[in-house]
N, C-alpha and C positions, 0 to 999 in steps of 0.2 A: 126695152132700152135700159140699159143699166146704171144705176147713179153715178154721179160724180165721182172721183178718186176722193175727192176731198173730204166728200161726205162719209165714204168709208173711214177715211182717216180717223175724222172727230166721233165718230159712232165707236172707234176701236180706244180711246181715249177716254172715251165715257164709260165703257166697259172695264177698261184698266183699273181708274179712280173707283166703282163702285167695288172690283174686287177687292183693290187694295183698303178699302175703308171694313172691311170687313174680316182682314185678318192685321197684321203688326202695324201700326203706325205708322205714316211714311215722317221721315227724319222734319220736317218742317213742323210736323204738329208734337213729336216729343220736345218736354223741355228743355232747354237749357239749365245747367247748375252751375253755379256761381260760388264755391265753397269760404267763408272767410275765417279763418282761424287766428285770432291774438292769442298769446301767451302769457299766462298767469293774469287775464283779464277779470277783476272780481264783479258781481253785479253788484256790490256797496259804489262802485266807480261808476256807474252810465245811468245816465238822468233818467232814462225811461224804467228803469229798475227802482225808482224813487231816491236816487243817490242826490245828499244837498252837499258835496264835494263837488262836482262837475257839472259841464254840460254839454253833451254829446249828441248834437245835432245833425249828423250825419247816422250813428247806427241807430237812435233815436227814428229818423225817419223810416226804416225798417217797421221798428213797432209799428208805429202810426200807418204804415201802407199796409202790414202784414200782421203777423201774431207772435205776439210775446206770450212765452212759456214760465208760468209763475213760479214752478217747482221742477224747475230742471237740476240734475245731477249727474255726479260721476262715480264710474266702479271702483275707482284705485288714481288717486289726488295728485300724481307727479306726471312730468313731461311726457317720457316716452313710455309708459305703459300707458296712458292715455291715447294719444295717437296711435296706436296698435289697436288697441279698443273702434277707436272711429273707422278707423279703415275694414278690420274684421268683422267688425258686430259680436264680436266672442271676448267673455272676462279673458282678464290676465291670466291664466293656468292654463287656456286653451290656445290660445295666442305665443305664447312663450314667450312675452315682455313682462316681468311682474314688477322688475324695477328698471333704473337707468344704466346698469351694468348689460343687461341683455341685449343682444343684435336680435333685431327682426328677421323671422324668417320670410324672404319677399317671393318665396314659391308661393306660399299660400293664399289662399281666394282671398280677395280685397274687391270690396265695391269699386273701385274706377278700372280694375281689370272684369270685370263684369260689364260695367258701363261699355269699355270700350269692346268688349267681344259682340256687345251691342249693335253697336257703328256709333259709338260718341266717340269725337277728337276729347284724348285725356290729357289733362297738362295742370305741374304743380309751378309755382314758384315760391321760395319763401322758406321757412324752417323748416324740416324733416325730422331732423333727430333721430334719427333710429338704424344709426351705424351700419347698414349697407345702402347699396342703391336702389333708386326708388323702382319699382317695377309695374307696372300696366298702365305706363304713363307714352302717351304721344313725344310728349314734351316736359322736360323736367330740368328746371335750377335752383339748386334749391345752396342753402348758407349750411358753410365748414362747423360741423357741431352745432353749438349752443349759437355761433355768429358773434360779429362783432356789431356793434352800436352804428361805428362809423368805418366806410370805406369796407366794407364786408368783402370775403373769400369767399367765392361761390362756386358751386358744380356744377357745368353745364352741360348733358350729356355724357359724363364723363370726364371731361374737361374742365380742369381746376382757373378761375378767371376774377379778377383783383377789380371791383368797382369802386367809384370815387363817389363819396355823396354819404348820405343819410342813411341808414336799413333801410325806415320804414316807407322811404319815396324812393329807393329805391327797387324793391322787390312790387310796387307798385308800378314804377315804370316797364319792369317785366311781365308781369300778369297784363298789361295793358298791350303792351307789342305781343303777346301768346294769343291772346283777344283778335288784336289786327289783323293778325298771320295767321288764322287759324284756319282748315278749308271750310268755305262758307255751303257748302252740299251737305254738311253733317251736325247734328246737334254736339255743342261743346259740354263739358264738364270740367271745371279748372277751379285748383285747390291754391288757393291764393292767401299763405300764411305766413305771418310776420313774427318776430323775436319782440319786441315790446310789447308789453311792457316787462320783460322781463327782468331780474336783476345782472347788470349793477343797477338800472336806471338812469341809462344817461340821455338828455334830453336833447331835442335839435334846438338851436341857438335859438329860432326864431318866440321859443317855449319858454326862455331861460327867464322874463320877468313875472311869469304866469303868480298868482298869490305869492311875489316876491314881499308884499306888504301884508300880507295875511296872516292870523295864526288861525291854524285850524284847530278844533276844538278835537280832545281826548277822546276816544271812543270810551263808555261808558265804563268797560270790562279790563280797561287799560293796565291798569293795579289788580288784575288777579291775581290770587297768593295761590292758587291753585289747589284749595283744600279737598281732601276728597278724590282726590285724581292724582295719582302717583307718575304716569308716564308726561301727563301736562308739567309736572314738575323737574321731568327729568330731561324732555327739549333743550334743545341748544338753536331755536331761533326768535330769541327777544331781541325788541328792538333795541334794548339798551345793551346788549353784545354785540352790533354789528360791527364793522370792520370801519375801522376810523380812516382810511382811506379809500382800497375799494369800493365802499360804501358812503360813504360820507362825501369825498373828492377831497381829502387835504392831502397835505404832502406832511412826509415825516417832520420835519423840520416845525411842523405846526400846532404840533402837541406830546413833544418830550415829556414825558413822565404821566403820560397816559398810558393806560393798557391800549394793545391794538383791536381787542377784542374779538372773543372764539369767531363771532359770526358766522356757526356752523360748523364749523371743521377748524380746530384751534391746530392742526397741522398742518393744515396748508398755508405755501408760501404765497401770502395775499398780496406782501411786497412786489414782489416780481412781477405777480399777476396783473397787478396795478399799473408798473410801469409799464410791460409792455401794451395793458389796452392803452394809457393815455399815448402811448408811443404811436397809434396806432394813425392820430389825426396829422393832416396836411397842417403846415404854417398857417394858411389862413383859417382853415377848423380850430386849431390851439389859440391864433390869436382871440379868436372869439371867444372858448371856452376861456381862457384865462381873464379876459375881461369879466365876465358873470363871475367864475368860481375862486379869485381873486379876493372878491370885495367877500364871500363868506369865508375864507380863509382868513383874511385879516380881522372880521369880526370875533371868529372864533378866540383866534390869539388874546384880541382884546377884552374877550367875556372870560375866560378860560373857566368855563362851565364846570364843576364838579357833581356828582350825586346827582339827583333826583333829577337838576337842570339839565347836566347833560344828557341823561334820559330826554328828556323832554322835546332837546336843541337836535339830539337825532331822530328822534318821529321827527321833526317841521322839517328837517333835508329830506328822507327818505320819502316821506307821503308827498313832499310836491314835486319830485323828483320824477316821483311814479306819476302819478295826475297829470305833469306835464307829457311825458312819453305817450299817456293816452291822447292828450288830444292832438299829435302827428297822427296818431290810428284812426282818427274820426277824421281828421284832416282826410284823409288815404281812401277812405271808403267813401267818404263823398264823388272824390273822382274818378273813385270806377263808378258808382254810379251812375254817376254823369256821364259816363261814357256808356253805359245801357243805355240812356235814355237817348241821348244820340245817335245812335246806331238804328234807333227802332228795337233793341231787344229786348226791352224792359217788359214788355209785357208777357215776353213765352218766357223769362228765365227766371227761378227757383234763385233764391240768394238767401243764403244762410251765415247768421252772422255768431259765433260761439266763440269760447276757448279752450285751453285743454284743461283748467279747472280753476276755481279759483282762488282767493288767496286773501292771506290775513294785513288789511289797514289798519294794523296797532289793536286788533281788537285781542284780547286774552295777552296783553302787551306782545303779540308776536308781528312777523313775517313770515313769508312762505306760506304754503300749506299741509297738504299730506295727511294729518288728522280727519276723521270723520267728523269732526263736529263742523255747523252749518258752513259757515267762511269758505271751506276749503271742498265741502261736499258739492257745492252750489255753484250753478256755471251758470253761465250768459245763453237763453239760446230765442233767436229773434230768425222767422221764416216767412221771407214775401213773397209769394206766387200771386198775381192781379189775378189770372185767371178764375181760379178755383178758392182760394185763403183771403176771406172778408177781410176787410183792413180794419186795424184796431182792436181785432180780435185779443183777447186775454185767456190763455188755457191752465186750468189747477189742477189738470190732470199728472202723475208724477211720470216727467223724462227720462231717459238714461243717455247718457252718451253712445253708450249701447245702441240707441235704436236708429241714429242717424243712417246707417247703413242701408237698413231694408226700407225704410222710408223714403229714399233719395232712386233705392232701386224701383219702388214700385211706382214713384209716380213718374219715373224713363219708362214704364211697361215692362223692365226686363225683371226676370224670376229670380225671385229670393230664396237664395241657398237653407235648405233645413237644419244647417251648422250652425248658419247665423243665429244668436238669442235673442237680440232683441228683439221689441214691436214696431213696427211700421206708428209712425205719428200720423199719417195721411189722415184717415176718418177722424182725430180729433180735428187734425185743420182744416178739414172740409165739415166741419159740423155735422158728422153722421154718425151714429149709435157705434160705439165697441165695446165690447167687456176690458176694462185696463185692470193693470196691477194696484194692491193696495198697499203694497211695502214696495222695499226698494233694498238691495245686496250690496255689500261695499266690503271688499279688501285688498290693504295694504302690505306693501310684504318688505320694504327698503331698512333692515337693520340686520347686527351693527355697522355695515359698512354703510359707504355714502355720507350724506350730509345731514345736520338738525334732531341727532338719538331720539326719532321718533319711532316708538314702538310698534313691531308689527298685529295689526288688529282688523279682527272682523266685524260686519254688524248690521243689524236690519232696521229699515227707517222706516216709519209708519205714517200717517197722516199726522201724529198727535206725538208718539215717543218715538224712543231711540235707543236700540239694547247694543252695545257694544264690548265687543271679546279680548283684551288684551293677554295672549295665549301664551307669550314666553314668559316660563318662570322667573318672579313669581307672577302666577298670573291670577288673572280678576277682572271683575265687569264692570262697568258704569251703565246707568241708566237716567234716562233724561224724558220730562214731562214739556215737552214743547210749548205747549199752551198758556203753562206757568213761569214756565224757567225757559223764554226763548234764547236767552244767550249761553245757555249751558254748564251754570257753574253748582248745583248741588245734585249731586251723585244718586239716584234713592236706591241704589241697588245693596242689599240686606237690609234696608229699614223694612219689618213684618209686613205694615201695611202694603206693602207692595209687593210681596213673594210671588200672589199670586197671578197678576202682572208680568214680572219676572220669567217664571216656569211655561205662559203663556207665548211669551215671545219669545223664548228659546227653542219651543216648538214650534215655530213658525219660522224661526232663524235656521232652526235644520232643513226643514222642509225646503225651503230655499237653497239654500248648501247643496242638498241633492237636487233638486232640480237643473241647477245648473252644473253639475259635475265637481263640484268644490267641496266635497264632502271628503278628505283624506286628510 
């Protein structure tokens, strides 16, 4: 007598699941990726980084379920050769973004078109930057350039589309409806990146009283004279040149017989630019804005700061300007969270919280970043997988932005291109043996054009120093003893005792140079 049909059935099922367990993954047991990217996010700004500015208890919680990376970095300190970097796994010379003038080439192999050759649904929302369109993406909308603050222009598929609202809740409302809509048969990967904090720094109202009664205390380096460092001196992003209105929020009318200040590029028309962002809000966004930026307008009139103060009066705008833009961002990432945790996803999905590099709070009296020294070299990078990545994990092993790529590939199971350079992080965050790197490559390539006449330089990080190559004529090195001198301000590069130092890391700075292809 022959069995049941049924029994065949379940016997043919069980055969399925066993083959299947024994070659790719089926889509339920790959992870989910959760990608979060802010912009110009420094680790001096987020609590779990030991920042006593803020408190960011949303990407905070990251740390604490997942692992913070103590000594994360970046190859090359500006917007969009960065995100080229993440997306590639390949420095700037092999990539073809080296600065913000360059278009991406979006032929080329990128982790989420790998992902999705996979079977992951790909999908960005949020910043791009990188002057064509996005490619290996399911789903993609992403904000017109740099973006605006309020009311943003965005791409949707192609299709140019005018939103009413906030950036940072709003590209959060999208990432969250990509989530909804996504097909639920397939594992997701969705790159969900914001424009703040970046500058001008304009805050959502609800931020506007944040250490409105506060002074915040000088970074230590505030008053560096810059001795010993010629291109630190030759920068054009101090805070005391910012731009008295793009920057600041006054209107001309409120400080005649000020300078407007270079703020980076002393030929651009900051006026214009000015108005039209503030042009940019509804009557009811202006009336609020005018309410907050009103009463420091008027104080200003009243103080009419000169010297040293008005230096001073522009760090207290600009830092809490910035600090407040961050906590919409922790604001934003709590409720995706929330929305993993609701779903049931929290537990298969990879969420990475970084930025595209970071940047100077009045330390070396600057903004921006771009330089190699730490400020600007040092990024955010916090990764929670419950599965596999011990919570509260702390890792000192050294990062690259570089390695996001093959790490994100390897723990979907899909194969990591031999093009890519970086290292997969996986066995750090799984606590298992690897050989890692014991330096770290960086260069910058954005002069003279562009913004902040920061010089183009290369250089290798070590646990301890720091040999760095300022190569256009006249050119010259600096060197730096991290141990002793962690904020970077005496040069040892030709004092004797250190030559031999010196000639050590330049050997090793080559060596790196050719290894990765940047040796020309």
């Amino acid at each position: 007598m022959k069995p049941h049909s049924a029994v065949w059935r379940c016997l043919a099922l069980i055969a399925a699941a066993l083959v299947a367990g024994g070659s790719a993954p089926v889509p339920s047991a790959r992870p989910n990726i959760l990608f979060i990217m802010s912009d110009d996010h420094a680790q001096q700004a987020i609590s779990s980084y030991g920042s006593s500015l803020i408190q960011t208890p949303n990407i905070d919680r990251l740390a604490r379920e997942g692992a913070l990376f103590r000594n994360s970095f970046v190859t090359n300190s500006i917007c969009a050769p960065s995100r080229a970097v993440l997306l590639t796994g390949k420095y700037s010379h092999l990539n073809g973004v080296r600065d913000n003038r360059d278009a991406f080439d979006g032929a080329q192999v990128t982790f989420p078109k790998l992902l999705q050759q996979a079977g992951y649904y790909t999908a960005i929302t949020g910043k791009w930057h990188l002057k064509t369109e996005p490619a290996g993406f399911d789903y993609w909308n992403v904000l017109v350039g740099q973006g605006k603050y309020y009311n943003p222009r965005m791409i949707e598929m192609g299709d140019t589309v005018q939103y009413e609202g906030y950036s940072t809740t709003v590209v959060t409302d999208l990432a969250l409806k990509a989530l909804q809509n996504r097909p639920k048969d397939k594992p997701f990967c969705l790159l969900y990146q914001h424009k703040a904090p970046h500058r001008n720094f304009m805050p959502e109202p609800q931020y506007f009283s944040a250490w409105a009664e506060d002074t915040i205390p000088l970074p230590a380096t505030f008053y560096d004279d810059y001795r010993g460092r010629p291109a630190a001196a030759e920068a054009d992003m101090r805070v005391a040149d910012m731009y008295m209105g793009f920057d600041m929020k006054l209107m001309p009318e409120d400080y005649p017989g000020y300078p407007e200040g270079t703020g980076g590029n002393a030929g651009f028309d900051v006026s214009e630019s000015w108005s039209n962002t503030i042009g940019t809000l509804s009557p009811e966004q202006r009336a609020e804005w005018d309410k907050h930026y009103d009463e420091v307008r008027r104080a200003f009139r009243e103080k009419q700061p000169r010297g040293k103060a008005l230096t001073e009066w522009k760090f207290q705008r600009y830092i809490k300007d910035y600090l407040r833009c961050i906590l919409s961002v922790d604001a934003q990432v709590g409720r995706i969270l929330a929305y993993l945790d609701e779903s049931g996803l929290a537990e298969n999905t990879i969420v990475v919280y970084t930025s595209d590099q970071g940047f100077y709070l009045g330390e070396h009296g600057w903004y921006d970043k771009r330089f190699m020294y730490e400020e600007s070299l040092r990024t955010p990078l916090l990764v929670r997988y419950p599965k596999t990545i011990p919570a509260g994990k702390r890792i000192a092993a050294m990062a690259l932005n570089l390695d996001l790529a093959p790490t994100l590939l390897e723990f979907a199971g899909a194969p990591v291109p031999e093009g890519m350079q970086g290292q997969s992080l996986k066995p750090l965050l799984e606590g298992k043996s690897a050989r890692w790197r014991k330096a770290i490559y960086y260069h910058y390539y954005e002069y003279p054009h562009g913004w902040h006449r920061v010089r183009p330089h290369y250089g290798i990080r070590t646990g301890r120093y720091k040999l760095i190559h300022f190569y256009n004529a006249p050119a010259y090195w600096e060197l730096y003893d991290l141990k002793k001198d962690p904020n970077e301000l005496e040069n040892l590069y030709g004092q004797p005792k250190y030559n031999r130092l010196a000639r050590k890391l330049k050997r090793r700075l080559e060596e790196l140079r050719s290894s990765y292809g940047d040796s020309g």
